[in-house]
N, C-alpha and C positions, 0 to 999 in steps of 0.2 A: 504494500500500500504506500503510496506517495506521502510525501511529507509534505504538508501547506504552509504556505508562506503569509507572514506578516503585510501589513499594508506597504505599498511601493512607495521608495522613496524614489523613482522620477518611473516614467513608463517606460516601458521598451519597446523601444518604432523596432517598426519590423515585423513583430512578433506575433502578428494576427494576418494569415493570407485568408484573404476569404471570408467564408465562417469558421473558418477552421484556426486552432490554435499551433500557432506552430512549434518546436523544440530548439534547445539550445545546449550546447555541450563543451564543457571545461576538460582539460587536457593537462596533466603536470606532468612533465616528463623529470624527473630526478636522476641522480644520479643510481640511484637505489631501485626506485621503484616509481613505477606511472600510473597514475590513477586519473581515473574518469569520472563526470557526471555530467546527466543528463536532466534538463526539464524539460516538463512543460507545462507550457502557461508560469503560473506561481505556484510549483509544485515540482520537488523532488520527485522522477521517479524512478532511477538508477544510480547505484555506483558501483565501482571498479578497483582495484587494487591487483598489480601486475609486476614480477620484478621485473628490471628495466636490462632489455639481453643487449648485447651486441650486433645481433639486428632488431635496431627500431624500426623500421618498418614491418616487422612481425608483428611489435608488439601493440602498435595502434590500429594493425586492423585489427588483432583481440579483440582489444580495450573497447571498441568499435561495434566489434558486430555483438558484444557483450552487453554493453549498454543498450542497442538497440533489441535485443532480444529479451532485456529483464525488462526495457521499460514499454515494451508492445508498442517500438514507432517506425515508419519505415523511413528508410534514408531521404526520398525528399520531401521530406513535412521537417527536418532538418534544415533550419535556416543559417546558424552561424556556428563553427567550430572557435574556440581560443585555447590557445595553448597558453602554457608557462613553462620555464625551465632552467635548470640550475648549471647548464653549460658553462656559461664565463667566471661564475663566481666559482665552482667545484676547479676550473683549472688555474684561478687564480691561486686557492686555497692551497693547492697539490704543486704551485708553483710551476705549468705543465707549460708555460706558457711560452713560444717558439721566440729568441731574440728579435729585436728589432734595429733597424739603424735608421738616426735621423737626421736630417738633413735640412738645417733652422737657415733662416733670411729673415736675423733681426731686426735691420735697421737700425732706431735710434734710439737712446731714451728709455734701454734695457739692456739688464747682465743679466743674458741667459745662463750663464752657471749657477744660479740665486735659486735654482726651478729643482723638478726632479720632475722627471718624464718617464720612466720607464726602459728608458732605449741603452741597448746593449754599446751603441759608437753614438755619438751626437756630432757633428761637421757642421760649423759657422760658414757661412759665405756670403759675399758682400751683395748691397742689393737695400731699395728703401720705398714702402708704400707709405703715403700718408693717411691719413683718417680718413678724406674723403674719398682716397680709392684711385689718385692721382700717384704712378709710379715716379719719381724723383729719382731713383740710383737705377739701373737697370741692373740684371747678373750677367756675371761674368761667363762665356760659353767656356773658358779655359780652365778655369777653377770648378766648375762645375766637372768637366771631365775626369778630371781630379780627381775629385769626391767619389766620384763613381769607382775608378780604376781602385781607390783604398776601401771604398766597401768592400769591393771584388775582395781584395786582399785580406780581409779582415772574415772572410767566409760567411756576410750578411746575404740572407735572399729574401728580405722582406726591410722595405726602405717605406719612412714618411717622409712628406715634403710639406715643410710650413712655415708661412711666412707671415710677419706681424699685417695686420690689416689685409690680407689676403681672399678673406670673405667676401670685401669692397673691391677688392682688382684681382682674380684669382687667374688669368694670363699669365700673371709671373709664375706661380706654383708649375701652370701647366709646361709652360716653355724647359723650366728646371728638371720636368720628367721624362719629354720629349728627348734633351739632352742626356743625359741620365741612360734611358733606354739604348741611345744609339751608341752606346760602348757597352754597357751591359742590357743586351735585353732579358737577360733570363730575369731580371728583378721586377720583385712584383708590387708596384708604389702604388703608396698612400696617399691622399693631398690632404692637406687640413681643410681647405675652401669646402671640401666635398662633403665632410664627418662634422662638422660644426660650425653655423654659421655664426655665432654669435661671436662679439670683441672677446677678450681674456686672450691673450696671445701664448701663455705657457699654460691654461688650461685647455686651450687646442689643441698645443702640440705634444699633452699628454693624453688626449684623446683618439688624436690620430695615429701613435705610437699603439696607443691600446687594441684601435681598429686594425691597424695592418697585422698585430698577432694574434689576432680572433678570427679573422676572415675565412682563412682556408677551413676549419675547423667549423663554423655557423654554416658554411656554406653545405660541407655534406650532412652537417644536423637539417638543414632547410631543405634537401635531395630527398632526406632520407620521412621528413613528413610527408612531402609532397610524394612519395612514393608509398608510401604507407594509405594514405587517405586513397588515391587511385586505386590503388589494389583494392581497396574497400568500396569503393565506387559510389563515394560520396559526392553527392554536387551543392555542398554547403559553403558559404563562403568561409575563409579562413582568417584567421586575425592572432595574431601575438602579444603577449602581455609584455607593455615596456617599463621600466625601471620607476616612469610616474606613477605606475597603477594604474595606467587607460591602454586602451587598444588602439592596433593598429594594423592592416593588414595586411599578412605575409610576405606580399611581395615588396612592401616599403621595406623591410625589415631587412631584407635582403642587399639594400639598397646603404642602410644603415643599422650593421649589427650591435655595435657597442648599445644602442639603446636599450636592446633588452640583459644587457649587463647584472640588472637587479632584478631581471621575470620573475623570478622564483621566491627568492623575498617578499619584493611586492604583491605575489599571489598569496601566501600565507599573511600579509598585514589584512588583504583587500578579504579572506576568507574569513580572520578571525572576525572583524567588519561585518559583514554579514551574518554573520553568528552571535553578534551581538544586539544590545542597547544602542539608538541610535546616535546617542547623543554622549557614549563609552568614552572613557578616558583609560587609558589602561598601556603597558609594553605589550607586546607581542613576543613569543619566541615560538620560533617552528625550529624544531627539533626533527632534524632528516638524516640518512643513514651516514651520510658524509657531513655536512655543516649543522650547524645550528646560528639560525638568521636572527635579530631582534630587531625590532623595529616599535613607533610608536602610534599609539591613538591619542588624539585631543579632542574632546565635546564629538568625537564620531569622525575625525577628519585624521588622516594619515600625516603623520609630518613629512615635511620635506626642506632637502638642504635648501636654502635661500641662494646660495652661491653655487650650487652645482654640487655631484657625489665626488666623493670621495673613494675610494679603491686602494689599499693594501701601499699608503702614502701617496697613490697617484690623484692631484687635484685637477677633475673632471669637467668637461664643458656639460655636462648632460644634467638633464631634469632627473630626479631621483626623488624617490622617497629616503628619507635618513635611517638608514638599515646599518646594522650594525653584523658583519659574518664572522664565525670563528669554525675554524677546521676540527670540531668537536660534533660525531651522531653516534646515532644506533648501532654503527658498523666500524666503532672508533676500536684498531688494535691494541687488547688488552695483556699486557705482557710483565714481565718483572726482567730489568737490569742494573745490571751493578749491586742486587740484592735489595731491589728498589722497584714498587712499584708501577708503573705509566699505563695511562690510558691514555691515548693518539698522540699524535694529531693523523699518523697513519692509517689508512684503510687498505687491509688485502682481501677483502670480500664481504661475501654476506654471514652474517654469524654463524658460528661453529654448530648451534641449534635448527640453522637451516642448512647444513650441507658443505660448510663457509672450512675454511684453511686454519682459522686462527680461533681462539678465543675473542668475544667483544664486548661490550658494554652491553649490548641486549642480551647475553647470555647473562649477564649479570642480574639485569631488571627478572630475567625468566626464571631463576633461582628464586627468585626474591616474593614472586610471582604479583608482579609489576608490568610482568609483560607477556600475551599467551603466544608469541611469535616463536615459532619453531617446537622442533622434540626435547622435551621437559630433560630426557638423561641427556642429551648429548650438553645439554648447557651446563647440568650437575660436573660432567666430562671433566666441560671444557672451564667451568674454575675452579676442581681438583686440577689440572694441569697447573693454573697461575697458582691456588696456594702452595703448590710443591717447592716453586723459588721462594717463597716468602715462608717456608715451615712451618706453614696453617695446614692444619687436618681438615676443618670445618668449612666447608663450600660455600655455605651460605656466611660464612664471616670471611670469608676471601669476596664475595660478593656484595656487602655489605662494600669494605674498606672501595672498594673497585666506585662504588655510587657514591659514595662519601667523596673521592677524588674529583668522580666527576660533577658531582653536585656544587662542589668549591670554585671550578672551573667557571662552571655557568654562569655562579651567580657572581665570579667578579666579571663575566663578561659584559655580564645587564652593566654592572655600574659603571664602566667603562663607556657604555655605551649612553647612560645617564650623563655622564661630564661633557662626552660629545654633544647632546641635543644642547646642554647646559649652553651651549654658543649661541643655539639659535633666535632668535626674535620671536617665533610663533609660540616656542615654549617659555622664554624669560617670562610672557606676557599671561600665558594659561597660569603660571606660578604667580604672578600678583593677582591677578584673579579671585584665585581658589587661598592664596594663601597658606599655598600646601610645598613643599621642597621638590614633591615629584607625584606620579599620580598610584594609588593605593593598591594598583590589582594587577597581576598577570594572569594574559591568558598565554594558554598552551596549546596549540595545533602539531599535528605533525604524529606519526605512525609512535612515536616513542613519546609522548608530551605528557599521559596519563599515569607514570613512572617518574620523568624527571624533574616535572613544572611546580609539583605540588613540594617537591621536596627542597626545589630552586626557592622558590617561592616564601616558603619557613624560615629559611637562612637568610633573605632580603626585609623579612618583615609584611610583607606583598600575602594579600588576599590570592589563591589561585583560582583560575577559574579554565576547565578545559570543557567545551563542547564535544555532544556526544559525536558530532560528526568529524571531532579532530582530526585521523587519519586523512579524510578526504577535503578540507580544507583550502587546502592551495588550489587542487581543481574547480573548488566552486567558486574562490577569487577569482580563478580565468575567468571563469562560464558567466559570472553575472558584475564584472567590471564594467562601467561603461567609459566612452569614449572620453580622453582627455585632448587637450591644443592648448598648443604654446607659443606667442608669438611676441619680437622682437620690433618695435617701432621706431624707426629712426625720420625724428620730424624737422628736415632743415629750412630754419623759414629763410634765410638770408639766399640759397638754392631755391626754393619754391619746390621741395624734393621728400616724396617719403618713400624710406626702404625699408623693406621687409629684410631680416637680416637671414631669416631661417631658409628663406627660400628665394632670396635673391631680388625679390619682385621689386621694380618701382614704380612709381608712379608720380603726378603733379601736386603739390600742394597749393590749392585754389583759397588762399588764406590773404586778404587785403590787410597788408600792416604788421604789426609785430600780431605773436599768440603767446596769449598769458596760460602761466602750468596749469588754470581749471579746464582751460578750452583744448590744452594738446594732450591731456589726457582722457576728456569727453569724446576727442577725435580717434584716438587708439582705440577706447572703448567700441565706437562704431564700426570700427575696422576689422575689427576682430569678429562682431556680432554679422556682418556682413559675410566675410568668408566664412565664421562657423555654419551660416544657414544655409549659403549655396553648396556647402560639403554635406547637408543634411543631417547637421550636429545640432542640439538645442545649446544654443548660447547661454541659458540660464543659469545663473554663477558664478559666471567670468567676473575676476578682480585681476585691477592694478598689481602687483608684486611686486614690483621697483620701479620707480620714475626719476632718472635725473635731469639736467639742463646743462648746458654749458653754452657761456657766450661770446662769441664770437666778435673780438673786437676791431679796429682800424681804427689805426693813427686819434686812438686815445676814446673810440668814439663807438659803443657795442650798438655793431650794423644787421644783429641777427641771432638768433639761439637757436641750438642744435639739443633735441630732448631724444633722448635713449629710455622708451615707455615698455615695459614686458607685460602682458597681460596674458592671464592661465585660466583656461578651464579645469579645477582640479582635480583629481581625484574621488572618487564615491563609487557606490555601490548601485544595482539595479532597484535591488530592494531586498530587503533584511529576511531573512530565515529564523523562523519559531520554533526554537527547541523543546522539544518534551522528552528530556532525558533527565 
């Protein structure tokens, strides 16, 4: 029997062909395991739980024809597929992630050594855009050569190309590639123009460092969907969970993979959301076989960095929710060295109680019987194995110590991750508010959550709170996210010029005279409401985020102001899920 759903908090177009109600389905692909669900209308009526094999494409037509079978729908009464997935952050975690070299055109008025990028070689070469997008230095075809001939030598085969102001004149980036190619063409470039339109010139060019070591790798994860759903012979459209918590559709994604950087994350903030009070304030922790993600709720809304994510010290041009990851799950290797016990940060499979190589922390929970995942003896087994280094007889106090270890873990990670939101504006402000240092409750999602959260939870002081639909969480973040947009407005009145920075667009500013900051950010505001409607997004909610100005002087005498307006549709849910557990 289907699970019904709480009143909507917005409606979901689409979702009615006909008289007919049509379905919608959430997809987490993990590094562990994939799980599914299905609605329809406001009504759970499937879910899924799958280990995640080495061919995906197996495993989502399962997950696929599994769903459509428990929940009696046929594939086209299927309107919209969303995935999530822990790709970029599991290879961050595991550190998997292929060098890069990059290949900077600073110009002026910055020490790019000041930065940290990611990139395995970094190469300066001369060259200068200004603000407006007017080249002033051009590059050098000789130096350029150069740069190329010592990648070669330095064994790089994945190069970014990024250059200050590059988003306003990105000819120069391309010319530097073109050149570039014709002594090495085996290299496979980046530009930053292409991964991030917005200013921050060293959050770009750790952005685009980021994207050229993610590419090859997103690429056969995006094959191997797109191969999975054909085999299943689905004709629903497809869409991606990105790092804001909104969708987008597969093939943008493809176009720009870093964005779904935080999918996974952000499908367990966007599920626990849904699982909740609308109006929740609470952390979040999704507890998955390889990481365990934290994230925050305020009054019902997900935080998000103001300046962009953050990434393993890399500062990110990209919209994100403030997610916090550590290389700590279910599937964490449980071992004793040095006469000492460790739980991970290593993964060699799936636990010892399901068939796994190693002893793990879910053998632990399953001792403990905190967790009914796998064969009850193999877990007794597998920590009589770890207390033999530790000259424990007793399994369940070798199991014991094993969640103690990693219950300490956890809970300094939340605070860690407490000091980080501590920066941001949205939370300093929820804190005078309430009056309160941080917010009173954890919830727990995630196949392991109903084992570690409550016990995380004790040790922070934190009310726990785990829905019964934990496990499948992240999939319902995919399935009932709705669409977020973010745009970038750059208003020159001294030019008569307004650019979209995300997407290059410009157009006239039909403005007589100066414009004062109420009227150029009432004009953003339209601009924004404009393209969301023609894209077929409801505008409703769209706020300011940041608005500057700068003025534009001559000869002692400001002939003009240049306003830099971001306005975001955020974050939210379809509508909320009524627990009776």
């Amino acid at each position: 029997m289907g699970l019904p759903l709480a009143a909507p908090a917005q409606h979901l177009q689409g979702h009615r062909r006909g008289k007919h109600l049509m379905a919608i389905v959430g997809i987490d692909v993990g590094g562990t395991h994939t799980d599914g669900v299905l609605l329809v209308g406001r009504t759970l009526k499937a879910w899924t739980k799958l280990p995640t094999r080495e061919d995906l494409g197996a495993v989502l037509t399962e997950v696929w024809h599994r769903l459509l079978e428990e929940g009696g729908v046929k594939p086209e009464e299927v309107s919209r597929i969303t995935f999530s997935t822990t790709l970029i952050t599991n290879l961050v975690a595991k550190k998997e992630l292929p060098p890069v070299g990059l290949v900077l055109i600073p110009g002026g008025g910055v020490d790019p050594s000041l930065f940290y990028y990611g990139a395995a070689s970094t190469l300066e070469i001369r060259g200068m855009v200004d603000f407006r997008g007017r080249e002033l230095v051009p590059v050098d075809e000789k130096e350029v050569e150069e740069a190329a001939r010592l990648l070669c030598r330095q064994g790089l085969k994945r190069v970014a190309v990024v250059g200050k102001f590059s988003s306003r004149y990105p000819a120069q980036e391309e010319r530097v590639a073109e050149w570039l190619r014709r002594i090495a063409p085996e290299l496979e470039i980046t530009l930053g123009s292409k991964v991030a339109g917005g200013l921050g010139f060293p959050r770009r060019a750790a952005t685009a460092v980021l994207t050229a070591a993610i590419k090859e790798r997103f690429e056969a994860f995006y094959r191997e969907l797109q191969e999975g759903i054909g085999r299943a012979g689905c004709p629903a459209s497809l869409f991606l969970l990105r790092a804001d918590g909104g969708t987008m559709p597969l093939a943008y994604a493809l176009q720009r993979p870093v964005e779904t950087a935080f999918s996974g994350p952000a499908a367990s903030a966007m599920g626990a959301l849904a699982l909740s009070q609308p109006d929740l304030s609470a952390a979040v922790m999704d507890v998955g076989g390889t990481t365990t993600d934290i994230a925050l709720l305020l009054e019902g809304r997900p935080l998000t960095y103001s300046r962009g994510a953050v990434l393993e010290g890399r500062l990110l041009q990209l919209a994100s929710l403030a997610v916090h990851s550590v290389p700590l799950g279910g599937d964490s290797w449980v071992r004793v060295e040095g006469g000492e016990l460790r739980v991970g940060p290593e993964r060699k499979g799936v636990p010892y109680a399901c068939g796994g190589p190693v002893p793990t922390l879910t053998d632990a929970l399953r001792v403990l019987n905190l967790s009914s995942f796998g064969d009850e003896r193999r877990a007794w087994e597998a920590m009589r194995q770890v207390g033999e280094g530790l000259g424990e007889k007793d399994p369940q106090a070798t199991a014991r110590a094993v969640l103690g270890q990693a219950v300490r873990k956890l809970a300094e990670a939340v605070k860690v991750a407490f000091e980080r939101w501590a920066q941001e504006p949205a939370y300093r402000l929820w804190q005078v508010k309430y009056q309160l240092p941080r917010p009173q409750k954890l919830v727990g999602v995630g196949a392991a959550a109903w084992g570690l959260v409550p016990e995380v939870a004790r040790r922070l002081g934190l009310k726990p709170l785990v829905p019964h639909l934990a496990p499948v969480a992240n999939a319902l973040g995919a399935a009932l996210a709705r669409v977020t947009l973010s745009r970038t407005y750059v208003l020159d009145t001294q030019q008569g010029r307004i650019s979209v920075l995300e997407t290059g667009k410009q157009e006239r500013l039909n403005q007589g005279g100066d414009l004062l900051p109420p009227e150029a950010e009432e004009l953003a505001l339209e601009l924004f409401r404009r393209e969301a409607r023609a894209s077929g997004i409801d505008p409703e909610g769209a706020r300011i985020t940041s608005s500057e100005v700068f003025n534009v002087v001559r000869h002692w005498r400001r002939v003009g102001r240049i306003y830099e307006i971001e306005v975001r549709l955020p974050a939210g849910v379809l509508f909320f899920l009524e627990e009776h557990s």
